[in-house]
C-alpha positions in Angstrom: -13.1 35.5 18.4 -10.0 35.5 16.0 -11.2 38.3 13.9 -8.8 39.5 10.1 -7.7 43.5 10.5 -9.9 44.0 7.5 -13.1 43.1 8.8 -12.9 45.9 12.2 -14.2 49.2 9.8 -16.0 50.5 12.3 -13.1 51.0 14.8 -10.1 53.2 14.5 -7.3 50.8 13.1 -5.1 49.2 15.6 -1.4 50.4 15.5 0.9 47.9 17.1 4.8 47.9 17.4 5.8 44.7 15.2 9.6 45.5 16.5 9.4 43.0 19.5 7.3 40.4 20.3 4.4 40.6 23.1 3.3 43.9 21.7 -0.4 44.7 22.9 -2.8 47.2 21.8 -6.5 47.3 22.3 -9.8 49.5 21.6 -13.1 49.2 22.8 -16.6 49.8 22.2 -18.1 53.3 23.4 -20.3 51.3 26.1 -17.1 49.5 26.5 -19.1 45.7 26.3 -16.7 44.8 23.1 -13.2 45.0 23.2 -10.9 44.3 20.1 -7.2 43.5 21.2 -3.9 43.1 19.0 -1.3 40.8 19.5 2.0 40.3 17.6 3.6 37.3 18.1 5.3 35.6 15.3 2.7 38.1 13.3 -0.1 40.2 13.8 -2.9 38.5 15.5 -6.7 40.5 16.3 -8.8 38.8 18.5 -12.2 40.3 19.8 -14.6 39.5 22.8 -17.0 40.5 25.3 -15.7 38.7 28.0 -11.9 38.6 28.4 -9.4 41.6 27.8 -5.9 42.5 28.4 -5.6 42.1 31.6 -4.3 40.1 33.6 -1.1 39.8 31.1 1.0 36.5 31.4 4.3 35.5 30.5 4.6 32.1 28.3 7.2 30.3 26.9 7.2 30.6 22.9 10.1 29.3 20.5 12.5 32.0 19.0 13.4 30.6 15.2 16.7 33.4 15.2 17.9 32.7 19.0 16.8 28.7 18.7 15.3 28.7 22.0 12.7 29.4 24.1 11.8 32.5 25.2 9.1 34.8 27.6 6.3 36.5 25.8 4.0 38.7 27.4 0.4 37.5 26.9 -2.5 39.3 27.5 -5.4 37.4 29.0 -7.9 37.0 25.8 -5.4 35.3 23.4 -4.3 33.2 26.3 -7.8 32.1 27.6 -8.9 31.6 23.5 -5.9 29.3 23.3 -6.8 27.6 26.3 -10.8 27.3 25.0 -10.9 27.0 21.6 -8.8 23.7 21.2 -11.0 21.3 22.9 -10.3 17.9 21.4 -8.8 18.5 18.0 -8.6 15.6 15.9 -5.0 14.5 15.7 -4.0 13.2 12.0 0.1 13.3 12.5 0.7 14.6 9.0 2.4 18.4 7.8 0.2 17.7 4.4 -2.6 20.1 3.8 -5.7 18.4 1.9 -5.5 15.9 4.8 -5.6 18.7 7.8 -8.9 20.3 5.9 -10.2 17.2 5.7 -10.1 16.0 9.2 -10.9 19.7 10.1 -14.0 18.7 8.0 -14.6 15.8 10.7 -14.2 17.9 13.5 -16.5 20.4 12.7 -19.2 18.0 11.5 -19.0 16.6 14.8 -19.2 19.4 17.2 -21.9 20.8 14.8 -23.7 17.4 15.3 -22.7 17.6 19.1 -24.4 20.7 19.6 -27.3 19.4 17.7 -27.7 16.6 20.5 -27.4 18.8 23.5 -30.3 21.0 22.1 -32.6 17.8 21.0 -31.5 16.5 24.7 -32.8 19.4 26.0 -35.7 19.7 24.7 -37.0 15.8 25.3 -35.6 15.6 29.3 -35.7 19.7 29.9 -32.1 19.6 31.1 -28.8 19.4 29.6 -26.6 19.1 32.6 -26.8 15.4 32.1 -25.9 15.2 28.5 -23.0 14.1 26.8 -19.9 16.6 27.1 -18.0 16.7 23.2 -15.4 14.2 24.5 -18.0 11.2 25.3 -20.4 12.3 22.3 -16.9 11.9 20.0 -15.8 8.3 21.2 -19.4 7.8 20.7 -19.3 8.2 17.2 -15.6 6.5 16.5 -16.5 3.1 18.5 -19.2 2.3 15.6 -16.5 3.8 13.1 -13.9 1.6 14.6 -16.1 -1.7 15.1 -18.6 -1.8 12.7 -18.4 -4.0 9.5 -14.9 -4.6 10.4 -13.6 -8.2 10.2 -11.0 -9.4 12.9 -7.3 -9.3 11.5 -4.6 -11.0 13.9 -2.2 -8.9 15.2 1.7 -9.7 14.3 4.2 -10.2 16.9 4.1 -11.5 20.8 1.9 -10.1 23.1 2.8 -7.6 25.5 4.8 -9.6 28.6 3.0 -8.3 31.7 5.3 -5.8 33.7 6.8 -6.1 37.5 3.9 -3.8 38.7 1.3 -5.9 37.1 2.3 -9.2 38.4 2.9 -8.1 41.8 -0.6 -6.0 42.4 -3.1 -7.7 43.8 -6.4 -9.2 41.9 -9.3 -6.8 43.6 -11.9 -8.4 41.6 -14.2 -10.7 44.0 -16.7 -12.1 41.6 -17.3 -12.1 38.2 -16.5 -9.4 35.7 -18.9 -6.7 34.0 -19.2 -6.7 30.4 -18.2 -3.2 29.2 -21.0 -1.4 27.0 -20.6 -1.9 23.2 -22.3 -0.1 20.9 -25.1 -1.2 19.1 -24.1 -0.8 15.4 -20.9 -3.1 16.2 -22.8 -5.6 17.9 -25.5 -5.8 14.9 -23.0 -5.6 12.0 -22.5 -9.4 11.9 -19.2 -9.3 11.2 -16.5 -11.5 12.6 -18.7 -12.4 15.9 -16.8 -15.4 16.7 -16.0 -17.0 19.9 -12.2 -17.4 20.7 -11.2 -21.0 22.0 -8.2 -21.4 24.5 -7.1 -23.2 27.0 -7.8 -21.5 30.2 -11.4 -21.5 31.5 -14.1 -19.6 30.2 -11.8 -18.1 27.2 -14.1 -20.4 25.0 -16.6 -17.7 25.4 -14.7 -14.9 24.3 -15.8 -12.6 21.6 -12.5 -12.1 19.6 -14.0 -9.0 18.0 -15.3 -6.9 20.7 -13.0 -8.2 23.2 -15.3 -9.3 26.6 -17.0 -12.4 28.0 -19.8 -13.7 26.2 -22.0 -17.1 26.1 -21.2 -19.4 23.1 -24.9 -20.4 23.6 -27.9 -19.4 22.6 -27.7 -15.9 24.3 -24.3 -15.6 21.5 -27.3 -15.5 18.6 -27.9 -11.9 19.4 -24.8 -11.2 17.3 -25.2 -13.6 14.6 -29.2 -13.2 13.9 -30.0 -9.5 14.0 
């Protein structure tokens, strides 16, 4: 746990030598089952578990702003294992401004909060949760009906992608006829831009332009349209 210096009172106060970087110091509990570890990197950083301590020390690459260049840093094993953990799938929003990293941060936490909310409810109704979701599957989960739903179809600008060398030359596997991916529910109910794309080539009359698979333009189609 990434702790601040000012909330360890009951410890003795870590010193640590801010004159080079990789500079470790550590204390520990008196029945030794919590151990609070200092770091200093590009600054001070106080991290805290029960599990992981110092050891076993790595070295990692980490970028020098004075030499401009990488350089080795001795890390000990719990800042390296809470980088490692911690991270899981952050959502990406490719911007440096700060309202919009709290609120995607916002998201995220919303939906790991909710995420851990499903495993325990999916526990408690099948009595196991090795079968549930993992946070990657319960996230797309959520951003297919995000992504779909109430959405009308805007055509894309430009030519399509030209197949590559690879593509053309490997081999059609397929031996019958293709499985419809699963859609979500909310994005097939939305009735919004359900509409079957006509072409030239067999059985493209029967494609949903919208949810992009094989579907009949007869009366099974209605399911999209009526409820």
């Amino acid at each position: 746990m990434d702790m601040r210096n000012n909330k360890i009172q009951q410890t003795p106060r870590l010193s640590i030598d801010v004159s080079g970087r990789g500079t470790t110091d550590f204390r520990t509990t008196k029945a030794r089952d919590i151990i609070a570890v200092a770091w200093y990197d590009n600054r001070r950083v106080t991290l805290t578990s029960t599990y992981f301590g110092v050891k076993p020390v790595k070295l990692k690459p980490r970028w020098d702003r004075k030499q401009h260049k990488r350089v080795m840093v001795k890390v000990p094993s719990i800042v390296h294992n809470y980088n490692m953990l911690s991270g899981l799938y952050r959502v990406s929003h490719k911007s440096r401004n700060w309202t919009k990293a709290i609120f995607f941060w916002v998201i995220a936490t919303a939906a790991t909060n909710g995420w851990l909310l499903y495993r325990k409810v999916y526990e408690v109704f099948s009595g196991q949760k090795s079968d549930s979701m993992d946070l990657l599957a319960f996230m797309t989960s959520i951003s297919e009906p995000l992504c779909f739903t109430n959405k009308a179809l805007t055509p894309q600008r430009g030519r399509r992608r030209e197949r590559t060398v690879e593509e053309v030359a490997e081999p059609s596997t397929s031996t019958g006829a293709r499985s419809m991916p699963p859609v979500v529910e909310d994005a097939q109910k939305d009735k919004v831009a359900h509409w079957p794309d006509v072409g030239e080539k067999r059985r493209r009359c029967r494609y949903c332009s919208k949810l992009s698979f094989n579907q009949s333009h007869e009366p099974k189609y209605s399911q999209y349209q009526k409820k």
